[in-house]
N, C-alpha and C positions, 0 to 999 in steps of 0.2 A: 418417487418422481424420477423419471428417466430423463438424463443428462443429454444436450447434444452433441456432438463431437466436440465442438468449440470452446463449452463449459467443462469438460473435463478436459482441454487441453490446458484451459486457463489454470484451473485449481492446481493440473501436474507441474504448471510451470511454475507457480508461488512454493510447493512444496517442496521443491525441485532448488528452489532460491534457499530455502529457509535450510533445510540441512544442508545442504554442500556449501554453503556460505560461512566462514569460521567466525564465531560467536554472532551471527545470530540465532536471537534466541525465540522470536515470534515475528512475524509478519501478517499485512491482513491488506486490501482492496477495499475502497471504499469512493463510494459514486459520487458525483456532483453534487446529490442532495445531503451528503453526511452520513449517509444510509450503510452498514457494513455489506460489503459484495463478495468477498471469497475471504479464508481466513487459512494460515497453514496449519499440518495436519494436528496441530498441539491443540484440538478442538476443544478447549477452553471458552465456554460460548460468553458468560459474563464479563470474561476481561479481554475477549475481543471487542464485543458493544463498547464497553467504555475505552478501548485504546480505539475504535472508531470516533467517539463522541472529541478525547483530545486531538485525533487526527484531524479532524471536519475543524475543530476551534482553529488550530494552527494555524490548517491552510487557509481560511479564512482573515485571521490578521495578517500572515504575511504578503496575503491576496491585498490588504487595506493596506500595507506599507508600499509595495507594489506601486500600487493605480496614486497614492499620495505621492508620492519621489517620481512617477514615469520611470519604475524600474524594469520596466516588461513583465512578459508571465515567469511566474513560479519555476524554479528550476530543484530547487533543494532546498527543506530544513531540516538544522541539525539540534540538537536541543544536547547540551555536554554537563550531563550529571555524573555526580558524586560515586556511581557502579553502572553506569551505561549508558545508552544512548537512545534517543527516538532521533529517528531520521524520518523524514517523508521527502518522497518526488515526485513529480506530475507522471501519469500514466499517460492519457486523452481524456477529452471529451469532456474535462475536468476531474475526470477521477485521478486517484493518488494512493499511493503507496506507500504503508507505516511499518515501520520495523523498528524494534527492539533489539537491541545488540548489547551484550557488554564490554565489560572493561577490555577483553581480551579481544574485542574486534581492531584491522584496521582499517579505519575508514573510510581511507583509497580503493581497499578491495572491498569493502560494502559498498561504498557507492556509485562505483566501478560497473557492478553484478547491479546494485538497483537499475543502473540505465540500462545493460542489457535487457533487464526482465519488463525494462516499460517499453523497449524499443518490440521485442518479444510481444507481447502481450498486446500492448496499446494498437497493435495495427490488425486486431482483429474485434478488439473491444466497441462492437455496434451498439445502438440502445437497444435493440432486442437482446444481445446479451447480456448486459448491462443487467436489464430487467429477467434476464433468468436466471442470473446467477443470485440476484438482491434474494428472487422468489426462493431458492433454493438452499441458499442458509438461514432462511426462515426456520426451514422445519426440523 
């Protein structure tokens, strides 16, 4: 399947996020529906699905705590385990952004670089890409 410009700009940019970022260790996109959309280059296809699936849960209770308190939208979660980190951040359009980090990250400079990569990213992220990218880590 041939990429559009916009779809491998996308993908270069998460890639682009995931190594030059100090300890993260996986990042992935994933859409409004829960659906994984781009994933970085550690093509791990089973524990990107499933850090999709806890991504999608997250931001959906945080979305529930949210809309319960009138805390506005979603800007960051961080989730602080025992050897790392899940963070997500809003992209657009409802999509969002999951990374894996660990012990050795800090989390000013990860989540620093995540708003670049959404401010980056998110203002090209239409539903037609959306929907090419979902199509194209399908296969």
């Amino acid at each position: 399947m041939q990429l559009s410009a916009e779809a491998h700009t996308f993908n270069w940019l998460l890639d682009s996020f995931t190594s030059s970022t100090a300890g993260v260790v996986e990042a992935i996109a994933v859409s409004s529906d829960g659906l994984l959309m781009a994933m970085s280059a550690v093509k791990d296809r089973s524990n990107a699905e499933r850090l999709a699936a806890v991504v999608s849960g997250m931001t959906s209770l945080a979305g529930g705590a949210a809309a319960s308190y009138t805390l506005g939208s979603l800007n960051r979660v961080i989730v602080d385990m025992a050897d790392g980190y899940l963070l997500i951040t809003s992209i657009s359009s409802g999509s969002v952004l999951g990374v894996i980090a660990d012990r050795s990250a800090n989390l000013g400079t990860v989540a620093y670089e995540m708003t670049l990569f959404a401010s980056r990213a998110g203002a090209a992220l239409t539903p037609t890409l959306i929907i090419e990218l979902k199509n194209a880590v399908q296969l």
